[in-house]
MMTF fields as JSON, N, C-alpha, C and O atoms, coordinates in Angstrom:
{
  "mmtfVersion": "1.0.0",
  "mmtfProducer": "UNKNOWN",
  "numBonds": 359,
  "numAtoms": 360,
  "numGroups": 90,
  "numChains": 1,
  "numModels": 1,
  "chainsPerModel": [1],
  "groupsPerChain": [90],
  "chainIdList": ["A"],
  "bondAtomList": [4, 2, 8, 6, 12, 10, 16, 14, 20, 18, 24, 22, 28, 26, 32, 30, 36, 34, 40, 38, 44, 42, 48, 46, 52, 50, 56, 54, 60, 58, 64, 62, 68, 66, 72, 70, 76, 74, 80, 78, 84, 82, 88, 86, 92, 90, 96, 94, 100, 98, 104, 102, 108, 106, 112, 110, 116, 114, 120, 118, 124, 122, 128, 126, 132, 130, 136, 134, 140, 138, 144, 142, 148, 146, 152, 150, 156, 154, 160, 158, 164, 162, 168, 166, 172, 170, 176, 174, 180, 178, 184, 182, 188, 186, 192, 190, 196, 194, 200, 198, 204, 202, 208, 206, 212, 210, 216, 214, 220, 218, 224, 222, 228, 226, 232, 230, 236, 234, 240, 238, 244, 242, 248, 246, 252, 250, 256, 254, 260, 258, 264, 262, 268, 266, 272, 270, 276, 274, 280, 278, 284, 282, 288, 286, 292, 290, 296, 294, 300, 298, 304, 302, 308, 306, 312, 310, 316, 314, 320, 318, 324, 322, 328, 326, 332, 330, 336, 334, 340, 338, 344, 342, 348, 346, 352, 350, 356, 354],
  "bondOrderList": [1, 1, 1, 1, 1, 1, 1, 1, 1, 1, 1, 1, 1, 1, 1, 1, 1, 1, 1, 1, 1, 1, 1, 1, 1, 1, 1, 1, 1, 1, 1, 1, 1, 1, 1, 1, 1, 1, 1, 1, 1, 1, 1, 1, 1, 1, 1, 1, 1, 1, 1, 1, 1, 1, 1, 1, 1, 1, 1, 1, 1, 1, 1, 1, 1, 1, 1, 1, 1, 1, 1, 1, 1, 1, 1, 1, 1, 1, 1, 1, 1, 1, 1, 1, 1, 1, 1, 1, 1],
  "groupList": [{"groupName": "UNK", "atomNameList": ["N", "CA", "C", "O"], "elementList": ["N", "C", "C", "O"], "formalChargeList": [0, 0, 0, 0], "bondAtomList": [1, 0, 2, 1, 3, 2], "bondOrderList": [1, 1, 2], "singleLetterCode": "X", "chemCompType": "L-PEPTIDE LINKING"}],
  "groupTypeList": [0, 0, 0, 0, 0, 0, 0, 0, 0, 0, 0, 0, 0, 0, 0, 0, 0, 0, 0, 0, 0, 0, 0, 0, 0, 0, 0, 0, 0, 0, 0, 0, 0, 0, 0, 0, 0, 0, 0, 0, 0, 0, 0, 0, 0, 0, 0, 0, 0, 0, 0, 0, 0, 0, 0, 0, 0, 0, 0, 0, 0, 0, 0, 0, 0, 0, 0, 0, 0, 0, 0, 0, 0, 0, 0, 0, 0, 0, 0, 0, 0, 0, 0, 0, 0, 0, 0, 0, 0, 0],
  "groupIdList": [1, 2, 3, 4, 5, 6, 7, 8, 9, 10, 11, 12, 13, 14, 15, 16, 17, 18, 19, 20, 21, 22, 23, 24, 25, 26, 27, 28, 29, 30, 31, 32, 33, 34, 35, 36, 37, 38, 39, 40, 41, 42, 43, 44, 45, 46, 47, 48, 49, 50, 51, 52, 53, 54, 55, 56, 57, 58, 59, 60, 61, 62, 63, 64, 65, 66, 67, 68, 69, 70, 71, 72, 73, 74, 75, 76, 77, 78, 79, 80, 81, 82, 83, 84, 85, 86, 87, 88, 89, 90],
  "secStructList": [7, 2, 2, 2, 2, 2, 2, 2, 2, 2, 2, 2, 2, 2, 2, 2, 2, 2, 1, 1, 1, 7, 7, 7, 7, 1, 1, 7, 7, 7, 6, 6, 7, 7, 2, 2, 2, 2, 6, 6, 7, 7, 7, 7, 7, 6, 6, 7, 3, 3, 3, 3, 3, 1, 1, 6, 6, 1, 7, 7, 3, 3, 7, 1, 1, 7, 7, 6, 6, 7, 2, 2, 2, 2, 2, 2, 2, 2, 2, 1, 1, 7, 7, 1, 3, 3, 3, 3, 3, 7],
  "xCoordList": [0.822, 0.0, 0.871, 0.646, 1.987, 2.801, 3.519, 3.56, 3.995, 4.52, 3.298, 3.563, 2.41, 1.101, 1.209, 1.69, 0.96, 0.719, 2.08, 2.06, 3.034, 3.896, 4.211, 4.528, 4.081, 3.22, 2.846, 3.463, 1.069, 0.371, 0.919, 0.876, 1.324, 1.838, 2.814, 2.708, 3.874, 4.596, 4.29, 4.788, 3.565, 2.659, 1.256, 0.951, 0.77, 0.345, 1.178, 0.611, 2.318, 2.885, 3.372, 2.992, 4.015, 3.869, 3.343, 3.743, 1.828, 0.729, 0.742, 0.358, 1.223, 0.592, 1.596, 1.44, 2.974, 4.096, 4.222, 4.866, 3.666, 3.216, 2.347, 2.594, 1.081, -0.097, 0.007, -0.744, 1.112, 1.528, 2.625, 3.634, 2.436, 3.376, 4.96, 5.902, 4.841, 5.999, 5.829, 5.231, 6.382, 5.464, 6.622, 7.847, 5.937, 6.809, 7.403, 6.776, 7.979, 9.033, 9.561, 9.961, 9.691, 10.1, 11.093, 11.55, 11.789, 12.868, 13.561, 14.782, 12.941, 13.956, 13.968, 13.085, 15.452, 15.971, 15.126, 15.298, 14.317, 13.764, 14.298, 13.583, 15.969, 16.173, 16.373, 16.68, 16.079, 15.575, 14.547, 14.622, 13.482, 12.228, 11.913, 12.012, 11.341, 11.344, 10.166, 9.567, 10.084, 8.875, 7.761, 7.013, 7.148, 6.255, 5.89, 4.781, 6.595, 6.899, 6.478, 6.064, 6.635, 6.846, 4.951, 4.244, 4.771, 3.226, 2.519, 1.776, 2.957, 2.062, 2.021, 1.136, 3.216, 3.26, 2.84, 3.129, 1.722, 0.872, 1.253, 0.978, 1.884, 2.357, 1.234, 0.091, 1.725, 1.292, 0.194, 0.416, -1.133, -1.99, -2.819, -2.85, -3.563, -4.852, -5.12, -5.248, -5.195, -5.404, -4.463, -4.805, -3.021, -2.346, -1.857, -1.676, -1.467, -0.977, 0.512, 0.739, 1.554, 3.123, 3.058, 2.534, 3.703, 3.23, 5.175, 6.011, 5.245, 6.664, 7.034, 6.369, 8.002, 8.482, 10.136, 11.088, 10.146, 11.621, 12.753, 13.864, 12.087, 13.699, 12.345, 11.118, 13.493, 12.912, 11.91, 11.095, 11.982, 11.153, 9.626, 8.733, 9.526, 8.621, 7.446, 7.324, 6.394, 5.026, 4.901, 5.569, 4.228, 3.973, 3.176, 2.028, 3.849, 2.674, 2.524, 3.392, 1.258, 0.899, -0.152, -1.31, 0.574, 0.541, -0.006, 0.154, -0.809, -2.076, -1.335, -0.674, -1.876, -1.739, -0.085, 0.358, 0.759, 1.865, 2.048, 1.77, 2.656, 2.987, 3.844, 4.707, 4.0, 4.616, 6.078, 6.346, 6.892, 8.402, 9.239, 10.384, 7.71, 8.308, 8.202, 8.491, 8.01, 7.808, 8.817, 9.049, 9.436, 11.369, 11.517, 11.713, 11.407, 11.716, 11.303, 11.999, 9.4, 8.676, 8.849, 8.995, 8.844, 9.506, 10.96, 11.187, 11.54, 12.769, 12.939, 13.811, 11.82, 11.758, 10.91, 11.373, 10.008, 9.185, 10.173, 10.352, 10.851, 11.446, 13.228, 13.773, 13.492, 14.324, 15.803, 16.695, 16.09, 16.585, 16.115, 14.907, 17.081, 16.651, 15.705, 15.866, 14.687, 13.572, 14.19, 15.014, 13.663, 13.794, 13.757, 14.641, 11.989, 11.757, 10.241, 9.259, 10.208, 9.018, 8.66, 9.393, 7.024, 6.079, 5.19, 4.771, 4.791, 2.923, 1.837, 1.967, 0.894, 0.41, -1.437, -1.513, -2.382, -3.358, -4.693, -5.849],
  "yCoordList": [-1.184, 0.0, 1.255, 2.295, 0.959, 2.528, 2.652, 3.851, 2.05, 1.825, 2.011, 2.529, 1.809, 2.398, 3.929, 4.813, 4.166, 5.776, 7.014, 8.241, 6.108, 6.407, 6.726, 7.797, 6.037, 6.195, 7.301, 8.34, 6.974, 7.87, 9.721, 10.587, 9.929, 10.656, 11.699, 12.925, 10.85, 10.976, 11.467, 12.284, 10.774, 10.8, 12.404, 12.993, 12.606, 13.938, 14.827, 15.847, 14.811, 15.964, 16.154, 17.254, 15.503, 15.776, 16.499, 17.566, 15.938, 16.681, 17.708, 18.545, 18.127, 19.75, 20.179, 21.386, 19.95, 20.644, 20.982, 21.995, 20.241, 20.305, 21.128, 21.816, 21.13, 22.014, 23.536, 24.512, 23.282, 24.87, 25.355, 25.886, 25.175, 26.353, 25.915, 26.624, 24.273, 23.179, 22.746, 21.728, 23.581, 23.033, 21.851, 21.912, 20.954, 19.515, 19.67, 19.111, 20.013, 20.177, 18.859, 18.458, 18.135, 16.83, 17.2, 18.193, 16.868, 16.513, 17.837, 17.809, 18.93, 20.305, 20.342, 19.784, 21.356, 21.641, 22.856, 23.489, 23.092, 24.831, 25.663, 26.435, 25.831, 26.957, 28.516, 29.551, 28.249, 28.857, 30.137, 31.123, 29.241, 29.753, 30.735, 30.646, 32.219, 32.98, 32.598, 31.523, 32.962, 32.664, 32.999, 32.103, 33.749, 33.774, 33.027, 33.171, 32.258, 31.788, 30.261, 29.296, 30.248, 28.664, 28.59, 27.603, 29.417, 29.808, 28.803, 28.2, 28.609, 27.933, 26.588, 25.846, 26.133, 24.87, 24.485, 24.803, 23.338, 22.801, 21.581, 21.298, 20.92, 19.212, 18.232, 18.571, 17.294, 15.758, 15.337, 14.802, 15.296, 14.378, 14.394, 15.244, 12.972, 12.658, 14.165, 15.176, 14.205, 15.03, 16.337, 17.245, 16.238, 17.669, 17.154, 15.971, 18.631, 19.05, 19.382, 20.088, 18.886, 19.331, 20.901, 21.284, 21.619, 23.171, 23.581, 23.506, 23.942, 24.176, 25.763, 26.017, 26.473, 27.355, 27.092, 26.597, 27.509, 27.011, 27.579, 27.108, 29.086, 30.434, 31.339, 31.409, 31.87, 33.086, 33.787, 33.882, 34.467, 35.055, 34.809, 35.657, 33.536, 32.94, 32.594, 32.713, 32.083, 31.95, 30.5, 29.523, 30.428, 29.291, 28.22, 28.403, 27.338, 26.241, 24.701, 24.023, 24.478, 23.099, 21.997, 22.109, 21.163, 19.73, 19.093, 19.622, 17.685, 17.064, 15.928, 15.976, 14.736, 13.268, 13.021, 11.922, 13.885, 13.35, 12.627, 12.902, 11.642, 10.512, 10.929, 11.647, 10.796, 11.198, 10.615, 9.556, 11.591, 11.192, 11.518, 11.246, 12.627, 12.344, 13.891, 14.015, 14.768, 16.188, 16.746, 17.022, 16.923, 17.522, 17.177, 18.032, 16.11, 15.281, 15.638, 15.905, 15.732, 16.617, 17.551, 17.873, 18.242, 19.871, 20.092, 20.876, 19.622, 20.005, 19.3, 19.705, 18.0, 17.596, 19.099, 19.752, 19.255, 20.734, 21.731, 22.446, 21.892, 23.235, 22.965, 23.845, 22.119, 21.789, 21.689, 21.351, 22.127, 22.339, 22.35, 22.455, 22.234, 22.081, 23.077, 24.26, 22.562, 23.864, 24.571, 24.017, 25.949, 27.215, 26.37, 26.08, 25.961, 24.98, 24.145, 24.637, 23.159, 22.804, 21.994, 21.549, 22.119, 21.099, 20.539, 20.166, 20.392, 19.806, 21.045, 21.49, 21.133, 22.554, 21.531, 20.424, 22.097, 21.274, 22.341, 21.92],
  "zCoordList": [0.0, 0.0, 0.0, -0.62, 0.866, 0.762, -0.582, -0.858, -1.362, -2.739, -3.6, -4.685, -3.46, -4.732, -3.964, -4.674, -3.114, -2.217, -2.736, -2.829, -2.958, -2.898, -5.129, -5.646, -5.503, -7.152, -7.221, -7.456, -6.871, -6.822, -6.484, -7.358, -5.262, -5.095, -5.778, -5.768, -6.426, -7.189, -9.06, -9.834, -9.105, -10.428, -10.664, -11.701, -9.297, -9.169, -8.687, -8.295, -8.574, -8.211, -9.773, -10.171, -10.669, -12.206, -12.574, -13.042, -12.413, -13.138, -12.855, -13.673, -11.481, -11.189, -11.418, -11.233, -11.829, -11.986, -13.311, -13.585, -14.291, -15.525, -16.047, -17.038, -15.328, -15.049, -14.396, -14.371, -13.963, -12.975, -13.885, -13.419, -15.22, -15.966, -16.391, -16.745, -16.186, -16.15, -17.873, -18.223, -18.707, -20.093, -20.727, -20.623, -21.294, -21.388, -22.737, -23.637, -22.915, -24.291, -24.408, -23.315, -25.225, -25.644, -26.261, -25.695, -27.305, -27.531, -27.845, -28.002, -27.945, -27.481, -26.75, -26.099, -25.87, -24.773, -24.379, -23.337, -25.186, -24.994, -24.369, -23.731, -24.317, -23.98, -24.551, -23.96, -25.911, -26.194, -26.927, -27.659, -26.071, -25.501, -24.824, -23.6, -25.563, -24.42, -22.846, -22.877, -22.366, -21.403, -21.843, -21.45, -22.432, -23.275, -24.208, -24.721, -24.534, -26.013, -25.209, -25.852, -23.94, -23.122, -22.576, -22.375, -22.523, -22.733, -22.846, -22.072, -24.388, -25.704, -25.426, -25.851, -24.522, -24.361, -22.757, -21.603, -23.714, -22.514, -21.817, -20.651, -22.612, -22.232, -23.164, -23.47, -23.413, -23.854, -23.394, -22.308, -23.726, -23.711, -25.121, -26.01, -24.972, -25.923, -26.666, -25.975, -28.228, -28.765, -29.112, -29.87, -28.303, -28.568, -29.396, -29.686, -30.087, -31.378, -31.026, -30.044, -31.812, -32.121, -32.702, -33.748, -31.767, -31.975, -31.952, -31.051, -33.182, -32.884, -34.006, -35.011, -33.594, -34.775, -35.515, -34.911, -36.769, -37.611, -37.046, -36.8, -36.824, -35.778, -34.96, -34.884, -34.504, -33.886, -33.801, -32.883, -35.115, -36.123, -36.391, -36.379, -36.621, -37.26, -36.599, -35.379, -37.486, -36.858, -35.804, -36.142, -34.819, -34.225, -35.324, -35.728, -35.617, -36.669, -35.895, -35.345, -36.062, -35.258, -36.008, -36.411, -36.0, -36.827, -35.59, -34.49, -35.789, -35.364, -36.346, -37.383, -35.32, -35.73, -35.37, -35.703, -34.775, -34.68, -32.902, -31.734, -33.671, -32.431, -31.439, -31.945, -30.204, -28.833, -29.244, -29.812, -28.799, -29.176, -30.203, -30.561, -30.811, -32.077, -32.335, -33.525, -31.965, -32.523, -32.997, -34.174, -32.083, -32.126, -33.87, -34.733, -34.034, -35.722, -36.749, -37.728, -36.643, -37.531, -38.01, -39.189, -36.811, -36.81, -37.404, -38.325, -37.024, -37.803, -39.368, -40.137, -39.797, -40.927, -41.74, -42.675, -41.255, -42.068, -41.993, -42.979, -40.959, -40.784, -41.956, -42.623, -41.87, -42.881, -42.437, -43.216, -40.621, -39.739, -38.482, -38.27, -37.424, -36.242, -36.071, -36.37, -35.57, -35.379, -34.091, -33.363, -33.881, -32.833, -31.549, -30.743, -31.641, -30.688, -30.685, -31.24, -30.165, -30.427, -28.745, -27.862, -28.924, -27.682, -27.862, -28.958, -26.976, -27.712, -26.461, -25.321, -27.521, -26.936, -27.053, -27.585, -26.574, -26.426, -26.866, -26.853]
}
């Protein structure tokens, strides 16, 4: 029981660290990301979209249907280079 409690526990403190402005950037380092820019990113679940930009400059664009693990890749396959940065935004 203390090892499931102990899970559990562990597993919602994630969420809210995630949820409290902890945005889950996958395979960029997002550093950088201005804080504003870290905003956009919500974290990974059911239904988010790979929301990434090519530089700086550029517009936020977000692709749908891409598989977990895999954004960083997309993004820099469209972007033609390492993208600026990318997350999954919801």
């Amino acid at each position: 029981m203390k090892k499931a409690m102990t899970l559990f526990a562990s597993v919602s403190l994630g969420f809210l660290v995630s949820a409290c402005g902890g945005p889950e950037l996958e395979d960029a380092d997002g550093s950088t990301l201005t804080t504003a820019e870290q905003a956009i990113c919500e974290g990974y679940a059911p239904g988010a979209v790979c929301t990434f930009k090519c530089t700086s400059t550029s517009e936020w664009t977000f692709v749908g249907g891409v598989a977990y693990g895999q954004c960083q890749s997309v993004a820099n396959s469209i972007c033609g280079r390492t993208a600026y940065g990318a997350c999954w935004s919801r």
